[in-house]
N, CA and C of each residue as an Amber inpcrd file, in Angstrom:
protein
   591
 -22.7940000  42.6210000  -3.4950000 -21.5540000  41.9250000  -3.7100000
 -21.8140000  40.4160000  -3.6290000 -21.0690000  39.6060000  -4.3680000
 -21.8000000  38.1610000  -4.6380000 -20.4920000  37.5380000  -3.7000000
 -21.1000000  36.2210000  -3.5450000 -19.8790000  35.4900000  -2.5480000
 -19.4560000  35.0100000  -3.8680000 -18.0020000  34.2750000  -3.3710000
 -17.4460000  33.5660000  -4.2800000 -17.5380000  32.2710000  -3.5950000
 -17.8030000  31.2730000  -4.5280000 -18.1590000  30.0760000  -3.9550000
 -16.9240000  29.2410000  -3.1600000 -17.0630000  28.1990000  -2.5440000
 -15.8530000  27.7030000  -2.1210000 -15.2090000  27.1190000  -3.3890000
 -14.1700000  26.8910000  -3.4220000 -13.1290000  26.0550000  -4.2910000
 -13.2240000  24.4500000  -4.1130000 -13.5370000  23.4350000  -4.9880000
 -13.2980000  22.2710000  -4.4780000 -11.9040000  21.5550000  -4.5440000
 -11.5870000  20.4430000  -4.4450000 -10.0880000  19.8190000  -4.4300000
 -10.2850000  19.3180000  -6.3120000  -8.8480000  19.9630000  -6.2970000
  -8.9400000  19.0830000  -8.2190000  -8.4360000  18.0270000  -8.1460000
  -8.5290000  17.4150000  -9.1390000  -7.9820000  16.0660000  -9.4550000
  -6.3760000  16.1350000  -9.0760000  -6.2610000  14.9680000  -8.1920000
  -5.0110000  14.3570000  -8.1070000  -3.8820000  14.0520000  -9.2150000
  -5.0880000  13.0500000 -10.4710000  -3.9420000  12.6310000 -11.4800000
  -4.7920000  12.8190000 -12.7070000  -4.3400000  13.5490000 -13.6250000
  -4.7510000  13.3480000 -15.1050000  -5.3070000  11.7690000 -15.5920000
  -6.5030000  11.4010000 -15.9460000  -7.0960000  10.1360000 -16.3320000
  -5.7780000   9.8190000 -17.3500000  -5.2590000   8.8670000 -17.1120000
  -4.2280000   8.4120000 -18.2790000  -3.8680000   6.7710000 -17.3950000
  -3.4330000   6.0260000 -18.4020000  -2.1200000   4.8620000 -17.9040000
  -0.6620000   5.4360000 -18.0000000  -0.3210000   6.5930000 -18.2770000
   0.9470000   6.7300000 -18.5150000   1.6340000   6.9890000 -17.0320000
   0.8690000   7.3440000 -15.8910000   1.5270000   7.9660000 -14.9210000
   2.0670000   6.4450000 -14.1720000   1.6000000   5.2780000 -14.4580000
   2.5110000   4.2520000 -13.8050000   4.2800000   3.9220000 -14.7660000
   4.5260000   3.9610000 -15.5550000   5.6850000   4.1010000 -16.2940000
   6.5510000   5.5100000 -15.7210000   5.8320000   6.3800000 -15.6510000
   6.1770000   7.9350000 -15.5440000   6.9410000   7.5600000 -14.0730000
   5.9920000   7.2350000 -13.2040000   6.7610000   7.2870000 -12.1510000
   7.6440000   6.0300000 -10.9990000   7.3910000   5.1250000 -12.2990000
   8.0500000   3.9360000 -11.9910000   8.9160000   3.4860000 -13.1220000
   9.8140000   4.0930000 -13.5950000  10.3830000   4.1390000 -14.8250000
  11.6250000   3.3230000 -15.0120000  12.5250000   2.6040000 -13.8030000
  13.1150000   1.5010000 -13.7740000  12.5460000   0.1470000 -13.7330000
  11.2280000  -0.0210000 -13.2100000  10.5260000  -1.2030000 -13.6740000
  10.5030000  -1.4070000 -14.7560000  10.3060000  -0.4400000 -16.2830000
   9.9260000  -0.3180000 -17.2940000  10.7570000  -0.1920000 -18.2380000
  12.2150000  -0.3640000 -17.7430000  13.5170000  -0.6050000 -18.4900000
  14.0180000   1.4560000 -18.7880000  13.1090000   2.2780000 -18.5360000
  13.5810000   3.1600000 -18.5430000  15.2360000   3.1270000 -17.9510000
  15.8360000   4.2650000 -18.3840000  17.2120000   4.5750000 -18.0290000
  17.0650000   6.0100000 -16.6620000  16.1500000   6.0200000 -16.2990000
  15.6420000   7.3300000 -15.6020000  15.4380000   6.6900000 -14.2810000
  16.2130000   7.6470000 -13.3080000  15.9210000   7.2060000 -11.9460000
  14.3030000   7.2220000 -11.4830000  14.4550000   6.0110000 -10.6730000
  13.0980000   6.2170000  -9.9940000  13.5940000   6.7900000  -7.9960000
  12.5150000   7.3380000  -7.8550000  12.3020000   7.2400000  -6.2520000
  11.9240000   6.5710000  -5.3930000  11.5610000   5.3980000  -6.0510000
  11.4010000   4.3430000  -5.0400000  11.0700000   3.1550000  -5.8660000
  10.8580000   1.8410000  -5.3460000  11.0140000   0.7690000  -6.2950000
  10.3290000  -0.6190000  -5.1800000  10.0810000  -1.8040000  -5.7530000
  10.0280000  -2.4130000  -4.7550000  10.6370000  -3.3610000  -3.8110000
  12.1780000  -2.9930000  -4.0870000  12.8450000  -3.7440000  -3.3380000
  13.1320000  -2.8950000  -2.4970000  12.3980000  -2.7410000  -1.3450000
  12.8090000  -1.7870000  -0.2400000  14.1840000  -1.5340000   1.0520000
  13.9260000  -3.1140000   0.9780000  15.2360000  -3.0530000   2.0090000
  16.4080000  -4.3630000   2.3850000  17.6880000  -3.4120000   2.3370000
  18.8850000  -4.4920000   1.6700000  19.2170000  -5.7010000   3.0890000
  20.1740000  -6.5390000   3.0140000  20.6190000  -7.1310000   3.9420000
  20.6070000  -6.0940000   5.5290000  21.6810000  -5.0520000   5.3490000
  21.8300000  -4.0920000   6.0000000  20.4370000  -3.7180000   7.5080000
  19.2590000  -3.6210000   6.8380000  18.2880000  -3.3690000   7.5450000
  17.8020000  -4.0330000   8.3020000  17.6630000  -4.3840000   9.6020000
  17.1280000  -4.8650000  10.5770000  15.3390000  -4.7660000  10.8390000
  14.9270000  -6.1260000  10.5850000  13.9580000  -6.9470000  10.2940000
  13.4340000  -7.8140000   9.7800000  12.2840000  -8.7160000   9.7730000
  12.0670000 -10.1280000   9.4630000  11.4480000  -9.2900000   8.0370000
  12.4680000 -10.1680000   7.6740000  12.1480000  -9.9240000   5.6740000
  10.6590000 -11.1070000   5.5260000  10.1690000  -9.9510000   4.5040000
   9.2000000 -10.4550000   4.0360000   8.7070000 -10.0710000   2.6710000
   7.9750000 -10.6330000   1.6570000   7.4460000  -9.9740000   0.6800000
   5.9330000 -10.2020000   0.4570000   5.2870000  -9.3490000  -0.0130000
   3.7490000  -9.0150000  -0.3530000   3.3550000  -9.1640000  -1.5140000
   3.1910000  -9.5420000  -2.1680000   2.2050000  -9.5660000  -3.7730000
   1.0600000  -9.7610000  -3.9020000   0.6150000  -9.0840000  -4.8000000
  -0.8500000  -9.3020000  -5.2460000  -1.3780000  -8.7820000  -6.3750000
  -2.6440000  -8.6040000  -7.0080000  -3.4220000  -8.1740000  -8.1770000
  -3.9670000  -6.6130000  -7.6890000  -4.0290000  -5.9560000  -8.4640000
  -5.4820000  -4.5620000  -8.6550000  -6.5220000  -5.6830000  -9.5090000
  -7.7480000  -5.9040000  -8.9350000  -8.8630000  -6.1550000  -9.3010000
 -10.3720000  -5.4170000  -9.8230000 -10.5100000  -5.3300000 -10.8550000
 -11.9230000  -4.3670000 -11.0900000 -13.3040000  -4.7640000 -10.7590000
 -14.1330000  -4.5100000 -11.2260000 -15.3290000  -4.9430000 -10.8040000
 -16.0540000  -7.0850000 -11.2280000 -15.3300000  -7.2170000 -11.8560000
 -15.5700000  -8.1630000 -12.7800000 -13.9850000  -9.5780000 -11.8360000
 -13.9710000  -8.6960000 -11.1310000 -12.2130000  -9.6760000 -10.9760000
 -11.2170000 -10.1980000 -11.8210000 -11.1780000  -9.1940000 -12.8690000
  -9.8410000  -9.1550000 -14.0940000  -9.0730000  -8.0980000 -13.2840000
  -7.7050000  -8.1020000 -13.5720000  -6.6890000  -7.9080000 -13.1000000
  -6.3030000  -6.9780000 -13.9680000  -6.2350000  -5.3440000 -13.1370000
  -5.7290000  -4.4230000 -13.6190000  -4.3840000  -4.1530000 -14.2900000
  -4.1950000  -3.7630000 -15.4250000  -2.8730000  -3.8760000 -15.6110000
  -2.0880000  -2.1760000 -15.7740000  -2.2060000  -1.6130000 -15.2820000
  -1.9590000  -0.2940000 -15.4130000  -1.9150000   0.4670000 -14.0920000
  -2.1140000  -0.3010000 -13.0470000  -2.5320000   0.5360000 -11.6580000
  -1.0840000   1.0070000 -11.0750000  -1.0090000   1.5370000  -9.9880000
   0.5890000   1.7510000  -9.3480000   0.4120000   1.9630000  -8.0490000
   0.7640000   0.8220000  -7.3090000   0.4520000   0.8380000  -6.0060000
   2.4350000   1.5790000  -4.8830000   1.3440000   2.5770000  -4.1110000
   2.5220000   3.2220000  -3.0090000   2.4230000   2.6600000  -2.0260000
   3.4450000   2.3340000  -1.1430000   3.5850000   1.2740000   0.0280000
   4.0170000   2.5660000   0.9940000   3.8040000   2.8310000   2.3720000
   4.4410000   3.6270000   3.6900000   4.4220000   2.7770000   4.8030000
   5.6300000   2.6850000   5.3290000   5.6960000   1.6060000   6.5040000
   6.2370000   2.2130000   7.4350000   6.4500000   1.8500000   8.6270000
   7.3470000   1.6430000   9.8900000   8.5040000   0.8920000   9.6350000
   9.5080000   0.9310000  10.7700000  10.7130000   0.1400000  10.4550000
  10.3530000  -0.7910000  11.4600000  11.3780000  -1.8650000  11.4150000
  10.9340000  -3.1910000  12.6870000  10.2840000  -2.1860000  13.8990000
  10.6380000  -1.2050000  14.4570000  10.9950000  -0.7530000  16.1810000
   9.7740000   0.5410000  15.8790000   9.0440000   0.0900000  15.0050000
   7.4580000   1.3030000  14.4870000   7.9950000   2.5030000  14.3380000
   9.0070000   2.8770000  13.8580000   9.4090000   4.2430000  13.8150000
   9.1570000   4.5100000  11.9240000   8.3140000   5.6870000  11.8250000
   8.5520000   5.9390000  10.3160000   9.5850000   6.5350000  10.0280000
  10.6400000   5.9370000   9.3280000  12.0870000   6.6560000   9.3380000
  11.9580000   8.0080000   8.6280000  11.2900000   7.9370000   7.5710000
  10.9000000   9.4000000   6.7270000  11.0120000  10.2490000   6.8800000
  10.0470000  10.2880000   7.8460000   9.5940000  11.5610000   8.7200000
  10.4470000  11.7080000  10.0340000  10.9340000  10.6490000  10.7500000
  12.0210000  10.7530000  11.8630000  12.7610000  10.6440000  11.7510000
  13.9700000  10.2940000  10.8370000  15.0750000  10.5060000  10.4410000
  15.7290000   9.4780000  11.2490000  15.1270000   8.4160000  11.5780000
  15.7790000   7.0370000  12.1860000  16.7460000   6.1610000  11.5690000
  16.3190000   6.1130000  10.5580000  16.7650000   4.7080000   9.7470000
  16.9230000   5.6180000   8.3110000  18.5510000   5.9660000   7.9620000
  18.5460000   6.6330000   6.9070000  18.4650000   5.3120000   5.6190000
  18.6460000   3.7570000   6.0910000  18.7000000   3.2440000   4.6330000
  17.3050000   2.4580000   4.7290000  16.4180000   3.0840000   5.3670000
  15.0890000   2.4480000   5.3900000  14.2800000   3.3950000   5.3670000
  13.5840000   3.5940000   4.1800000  13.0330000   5.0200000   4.1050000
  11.4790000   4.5850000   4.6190000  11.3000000   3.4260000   3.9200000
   9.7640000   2.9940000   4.5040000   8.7720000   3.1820000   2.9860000
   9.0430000   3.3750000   2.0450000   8.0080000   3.9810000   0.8790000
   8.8090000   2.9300000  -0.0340000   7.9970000   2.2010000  -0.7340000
   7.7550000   1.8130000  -2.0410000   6.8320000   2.1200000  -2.5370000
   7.2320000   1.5600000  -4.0050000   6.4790000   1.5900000  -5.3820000
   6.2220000   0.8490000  -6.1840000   5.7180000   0.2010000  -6.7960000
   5.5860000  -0.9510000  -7.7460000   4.2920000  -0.8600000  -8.8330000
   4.5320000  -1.2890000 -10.1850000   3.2060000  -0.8260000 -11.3450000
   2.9960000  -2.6470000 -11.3710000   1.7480000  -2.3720000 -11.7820000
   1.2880000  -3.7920000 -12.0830000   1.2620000  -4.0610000 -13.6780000
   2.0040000  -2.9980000 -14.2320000   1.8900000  -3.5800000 -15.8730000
   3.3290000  -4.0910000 -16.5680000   4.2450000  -4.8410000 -15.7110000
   5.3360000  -4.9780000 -16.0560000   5.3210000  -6.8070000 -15.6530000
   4.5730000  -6.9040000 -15.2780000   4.2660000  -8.7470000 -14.6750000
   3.2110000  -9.3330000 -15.5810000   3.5430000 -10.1290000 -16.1840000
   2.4440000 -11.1620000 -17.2030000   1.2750000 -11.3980000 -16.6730000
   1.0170000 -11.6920000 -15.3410000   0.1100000 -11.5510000 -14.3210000
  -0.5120000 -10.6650000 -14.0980000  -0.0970000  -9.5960000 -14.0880000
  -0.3210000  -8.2970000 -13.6370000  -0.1550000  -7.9710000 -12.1380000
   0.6470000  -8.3330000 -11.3360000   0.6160000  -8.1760000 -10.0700000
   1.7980000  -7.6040000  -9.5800000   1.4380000  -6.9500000  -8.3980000
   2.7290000  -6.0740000  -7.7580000   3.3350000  -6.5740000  -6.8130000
   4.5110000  -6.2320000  -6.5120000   5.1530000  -6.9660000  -5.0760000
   6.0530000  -5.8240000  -4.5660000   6.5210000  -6.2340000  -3.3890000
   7.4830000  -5.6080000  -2.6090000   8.2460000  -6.9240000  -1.7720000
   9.4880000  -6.5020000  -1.5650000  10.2670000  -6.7740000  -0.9110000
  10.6830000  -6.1550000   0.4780000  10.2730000  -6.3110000   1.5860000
  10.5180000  -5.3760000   2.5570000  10.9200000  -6.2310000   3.9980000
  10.5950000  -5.0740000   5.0750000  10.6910000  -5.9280000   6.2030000
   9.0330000  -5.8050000   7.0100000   8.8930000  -6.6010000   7.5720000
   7.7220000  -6.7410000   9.0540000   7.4490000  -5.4400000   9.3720000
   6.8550000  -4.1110000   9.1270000   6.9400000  -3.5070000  10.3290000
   6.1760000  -3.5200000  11.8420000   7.2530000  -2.6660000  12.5690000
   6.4220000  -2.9150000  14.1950000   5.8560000  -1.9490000  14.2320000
   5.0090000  -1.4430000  15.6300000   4.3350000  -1.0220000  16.6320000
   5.1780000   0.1840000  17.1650000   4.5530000   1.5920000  16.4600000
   5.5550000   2.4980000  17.4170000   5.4650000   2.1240000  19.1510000
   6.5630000   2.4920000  19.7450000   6.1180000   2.2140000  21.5350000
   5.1920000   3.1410000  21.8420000   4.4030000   2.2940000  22.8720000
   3.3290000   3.0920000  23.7020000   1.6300000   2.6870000  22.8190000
   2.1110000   2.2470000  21.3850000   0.5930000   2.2810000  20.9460000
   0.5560000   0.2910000  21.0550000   1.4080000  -0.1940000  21.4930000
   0.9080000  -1.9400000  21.0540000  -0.4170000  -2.1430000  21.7780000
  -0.6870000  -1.3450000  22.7160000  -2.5150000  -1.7860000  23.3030000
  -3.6570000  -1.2330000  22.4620000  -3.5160000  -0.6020000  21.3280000
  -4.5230000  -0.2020000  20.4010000  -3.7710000  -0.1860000  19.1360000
  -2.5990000  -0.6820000  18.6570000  -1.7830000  -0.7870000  16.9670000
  -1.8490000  -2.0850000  16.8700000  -2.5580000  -2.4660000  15.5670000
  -1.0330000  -3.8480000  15.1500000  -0.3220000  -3.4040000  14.0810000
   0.8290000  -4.5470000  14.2400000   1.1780000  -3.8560000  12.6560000
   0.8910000  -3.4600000  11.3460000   1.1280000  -2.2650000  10.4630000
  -0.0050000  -2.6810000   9.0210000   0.9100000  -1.3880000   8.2420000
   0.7280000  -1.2200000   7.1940000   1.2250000  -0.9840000   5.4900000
   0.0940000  -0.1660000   5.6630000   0.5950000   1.4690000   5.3060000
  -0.5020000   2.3370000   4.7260000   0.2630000   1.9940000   2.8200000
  -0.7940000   2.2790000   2.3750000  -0.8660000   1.3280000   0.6270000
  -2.0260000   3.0320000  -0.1100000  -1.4040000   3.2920000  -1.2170000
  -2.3920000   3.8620000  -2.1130000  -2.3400000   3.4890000  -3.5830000
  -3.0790000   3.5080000  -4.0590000  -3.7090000   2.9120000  -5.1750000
  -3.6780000   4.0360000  -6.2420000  -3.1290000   4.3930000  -7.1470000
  -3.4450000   5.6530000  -8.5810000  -3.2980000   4.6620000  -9.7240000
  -4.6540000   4.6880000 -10.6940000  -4.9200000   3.8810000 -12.1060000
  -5.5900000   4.5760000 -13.1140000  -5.5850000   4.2180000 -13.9950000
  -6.7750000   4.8380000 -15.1650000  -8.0520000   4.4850000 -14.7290000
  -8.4840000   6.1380000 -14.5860000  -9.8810000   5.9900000 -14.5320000
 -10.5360000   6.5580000 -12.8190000  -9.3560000   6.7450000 -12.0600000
  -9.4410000   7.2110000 -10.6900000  -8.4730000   8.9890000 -10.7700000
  -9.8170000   9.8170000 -10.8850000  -9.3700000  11.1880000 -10.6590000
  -8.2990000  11.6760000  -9.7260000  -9.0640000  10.6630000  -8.5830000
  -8.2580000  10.8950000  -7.1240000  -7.4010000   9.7980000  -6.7500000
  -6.2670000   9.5350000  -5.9600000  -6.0090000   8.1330000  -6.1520000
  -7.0230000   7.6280000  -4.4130000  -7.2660000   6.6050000  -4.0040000
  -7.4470000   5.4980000  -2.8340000  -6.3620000   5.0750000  -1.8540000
  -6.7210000   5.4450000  -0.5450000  -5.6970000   4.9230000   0.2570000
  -6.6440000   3.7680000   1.1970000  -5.8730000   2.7850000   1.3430000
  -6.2020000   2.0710000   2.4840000  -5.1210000   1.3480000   3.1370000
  -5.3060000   0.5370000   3.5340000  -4.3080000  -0.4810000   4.7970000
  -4.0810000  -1.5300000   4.8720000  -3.3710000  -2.2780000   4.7950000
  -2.5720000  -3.5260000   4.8860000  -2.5830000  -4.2940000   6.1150000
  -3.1910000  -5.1100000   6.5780000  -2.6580000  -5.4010000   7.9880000
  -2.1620000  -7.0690000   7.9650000  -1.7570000  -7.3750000   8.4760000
  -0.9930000  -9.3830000   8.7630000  -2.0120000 -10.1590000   9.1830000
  -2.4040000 -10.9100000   8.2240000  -3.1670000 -12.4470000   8.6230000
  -2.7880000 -13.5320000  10.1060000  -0.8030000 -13.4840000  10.1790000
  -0.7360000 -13.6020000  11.4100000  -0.8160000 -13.0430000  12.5370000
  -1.4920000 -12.4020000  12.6350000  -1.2910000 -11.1440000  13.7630000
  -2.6770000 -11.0320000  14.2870000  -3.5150000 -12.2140000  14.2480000
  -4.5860000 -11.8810000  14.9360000  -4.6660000 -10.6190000  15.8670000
  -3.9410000 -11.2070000  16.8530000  -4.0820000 -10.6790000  18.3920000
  -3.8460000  -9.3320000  18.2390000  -3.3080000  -8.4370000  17.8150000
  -3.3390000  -7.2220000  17.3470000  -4.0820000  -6.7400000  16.4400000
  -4.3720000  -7.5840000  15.5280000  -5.4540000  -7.0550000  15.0030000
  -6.6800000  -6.7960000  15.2670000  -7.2060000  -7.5880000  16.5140000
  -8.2220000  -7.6670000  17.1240000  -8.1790000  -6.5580000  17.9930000
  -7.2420000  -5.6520000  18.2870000  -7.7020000  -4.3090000  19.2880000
  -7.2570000  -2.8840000  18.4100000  -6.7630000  -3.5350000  17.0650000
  -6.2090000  -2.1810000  16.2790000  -7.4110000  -1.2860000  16.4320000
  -7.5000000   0.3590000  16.8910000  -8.4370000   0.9370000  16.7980000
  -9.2190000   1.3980000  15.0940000  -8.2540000   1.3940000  14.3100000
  -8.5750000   1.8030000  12.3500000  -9.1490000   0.5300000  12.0600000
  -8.6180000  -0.9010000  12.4930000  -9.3720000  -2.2110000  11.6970000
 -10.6450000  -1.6700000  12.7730000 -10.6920000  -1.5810000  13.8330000
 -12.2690000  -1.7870000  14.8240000 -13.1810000  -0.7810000  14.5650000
 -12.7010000  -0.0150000  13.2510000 -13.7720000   0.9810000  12.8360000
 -14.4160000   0.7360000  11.5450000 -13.8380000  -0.6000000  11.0240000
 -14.7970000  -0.8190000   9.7870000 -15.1190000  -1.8600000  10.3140000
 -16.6670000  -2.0610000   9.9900000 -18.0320000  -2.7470000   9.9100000
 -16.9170000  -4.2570000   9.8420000 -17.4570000  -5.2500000  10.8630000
 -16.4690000  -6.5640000  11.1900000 -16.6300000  -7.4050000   9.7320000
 -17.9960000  -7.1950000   8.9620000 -17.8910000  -8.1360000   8.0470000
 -16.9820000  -7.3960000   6.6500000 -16.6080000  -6.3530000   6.3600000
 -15.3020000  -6.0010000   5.8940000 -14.1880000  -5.8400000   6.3570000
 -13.5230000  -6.1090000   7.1240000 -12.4470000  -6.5990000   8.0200000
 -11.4030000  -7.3150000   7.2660000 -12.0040000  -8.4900000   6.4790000
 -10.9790000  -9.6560000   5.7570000 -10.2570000  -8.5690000   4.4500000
 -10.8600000  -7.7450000   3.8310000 -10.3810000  -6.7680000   2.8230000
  -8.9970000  -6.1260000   2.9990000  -8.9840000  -5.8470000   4.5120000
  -7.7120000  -5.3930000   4.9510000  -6.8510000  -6.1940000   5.0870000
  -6.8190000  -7.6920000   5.3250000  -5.7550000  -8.7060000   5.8980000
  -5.4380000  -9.0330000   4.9180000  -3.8320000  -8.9650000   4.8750000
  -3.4190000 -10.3380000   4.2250000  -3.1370000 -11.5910000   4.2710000
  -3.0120000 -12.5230000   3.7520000  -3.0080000 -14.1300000   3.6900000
  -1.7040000 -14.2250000   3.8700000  -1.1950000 -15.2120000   4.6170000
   0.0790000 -15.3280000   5.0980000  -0.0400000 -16.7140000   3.8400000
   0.7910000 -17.0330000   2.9350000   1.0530000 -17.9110000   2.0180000
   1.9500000 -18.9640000   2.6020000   2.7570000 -18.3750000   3.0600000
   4.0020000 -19.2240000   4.1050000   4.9810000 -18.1240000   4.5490000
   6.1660000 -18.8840000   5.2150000   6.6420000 -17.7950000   5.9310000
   7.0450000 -16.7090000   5.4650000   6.9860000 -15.8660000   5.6180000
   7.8000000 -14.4580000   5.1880000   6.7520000 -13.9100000   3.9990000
   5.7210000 -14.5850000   3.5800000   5.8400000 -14.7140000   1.9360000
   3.6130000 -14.2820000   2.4170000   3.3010000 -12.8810000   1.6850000
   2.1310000 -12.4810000   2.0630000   1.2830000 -12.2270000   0.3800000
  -0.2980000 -12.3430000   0.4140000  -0.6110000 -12.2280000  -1.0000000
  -1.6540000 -11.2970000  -0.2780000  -2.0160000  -9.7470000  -0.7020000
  -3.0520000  -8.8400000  -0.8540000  -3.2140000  -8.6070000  -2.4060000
  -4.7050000  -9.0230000  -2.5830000  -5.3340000  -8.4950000  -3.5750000
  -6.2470000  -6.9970000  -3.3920000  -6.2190000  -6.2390000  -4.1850000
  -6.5660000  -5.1400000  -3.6870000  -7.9540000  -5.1720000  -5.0120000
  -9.2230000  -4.9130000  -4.5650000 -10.7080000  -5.2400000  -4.9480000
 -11.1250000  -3.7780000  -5.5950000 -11.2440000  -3.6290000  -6.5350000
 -12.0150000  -1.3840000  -6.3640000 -12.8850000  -1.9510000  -6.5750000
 -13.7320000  -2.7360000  -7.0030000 -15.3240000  -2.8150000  -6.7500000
 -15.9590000  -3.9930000  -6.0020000 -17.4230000  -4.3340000  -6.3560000
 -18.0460000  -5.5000000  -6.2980000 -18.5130000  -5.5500000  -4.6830000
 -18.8460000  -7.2710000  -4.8310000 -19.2390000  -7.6170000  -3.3030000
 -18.5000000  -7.1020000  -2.0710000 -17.0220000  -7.8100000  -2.7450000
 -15.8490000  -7.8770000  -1.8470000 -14.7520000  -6.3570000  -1.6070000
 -15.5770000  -5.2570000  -2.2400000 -14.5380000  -4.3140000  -2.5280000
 -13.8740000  -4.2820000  -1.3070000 -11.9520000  -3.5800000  -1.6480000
 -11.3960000  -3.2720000  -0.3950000 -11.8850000  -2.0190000   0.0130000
 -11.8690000  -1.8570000   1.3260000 -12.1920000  -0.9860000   2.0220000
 -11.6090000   0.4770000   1.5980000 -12.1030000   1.3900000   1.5220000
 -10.9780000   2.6600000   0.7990000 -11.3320000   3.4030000   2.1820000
  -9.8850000   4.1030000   2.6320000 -10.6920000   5.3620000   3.7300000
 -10.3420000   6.7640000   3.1710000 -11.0630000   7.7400000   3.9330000
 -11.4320000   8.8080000   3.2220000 -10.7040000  10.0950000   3.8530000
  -9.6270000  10.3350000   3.3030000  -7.9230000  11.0630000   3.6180000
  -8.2400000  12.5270000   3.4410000
């Protein structure tokens, strides 16, 4: 009797550009609801508003125009509302395509998030972020963390596990107040860090 081999994981997303339109279809003037977007959160929500922008970069540092970056956050008080049912008008998830900006770059509109309680002696704050484009079977997740936030960043246990001289890949640049720029790298010297989910 022969074994049957193990099964591996299939592809996440069909190689195409169409799945950033597909599932971001109010960016794109579609008439079709989307599930999330990047204006995340209204007056209503409690926290220091802020917004994020930046490029998908390839190997060459041209600016992807087809990528579709997913945002998962905490609310100010580190609670993921999502999954805890805290904050019904703060879900914590955006979405944004980078082929709808002349630039090519994505943004969000959101708030700060915090530190669930009990972890501020090993958390700082940070943006889990995934990445799905043409040409990535699987999509890339990595992490977001605040340029101002040294001091937390310096005991986060996830930043203190990549190698210190990729470290800067994860931070973003505080531009001015409220106002943050992550470029996100898939290749080269500088690639961002991808972790392995």
């Amino acid at each position: 009797m022969s074994k049957v081999p193990p099964l591996g994981q299939t592809p996440s997303q069909t190689v195409g550009p169409f799945f950033a339109y597909g599932l971001s279809p109010r960016q794109y003037g579609y008439a079709l609801e989307s599930v999330a977007g990047s204006a995340m959160a209204d007056e209503s929500v409690v926290g220091e508003r802020i917004r994020i922008e930046g490029q998908v970069l390839d190997g060459s540092g041209a600016p992807i125009t087809d990528a579709l970056i997913e945002i998962w956050q905490a609310d100010a008080d580190g609670a993921y509302s999502a999954a805890d049912g805290v904050n019904a008008r703060f879900s914590g998830f955006g979405r944004c395509s980078t082929g709808t900006d002349p630039a090519a770059r994505f943004w969000f509109e959101t708030i700060k998030p915090g530190v669930a309680a009990g972890e501020a002696d090993r958390a700082a704050p940070c943006i889990n972020v995934t990445v799905l484009m043409r040409g990535l079977l699987s999509h890339v997740f990595t992490r977001l963390y605040f340029g101002d936030e040294a001091e937390a960043n310096a005991r986060d246990e996830v930043l203190l596990s990549v190698p210190p001289e990729r470290r800067a890949t994860l931070i973003a640049d505080l531009v001015e107040p409220g106002h943050y720029r992550f470029d996100i790298r898939m290749q080269g010297d500088d690639e961002t860090v991808f972790f392995d989910l």
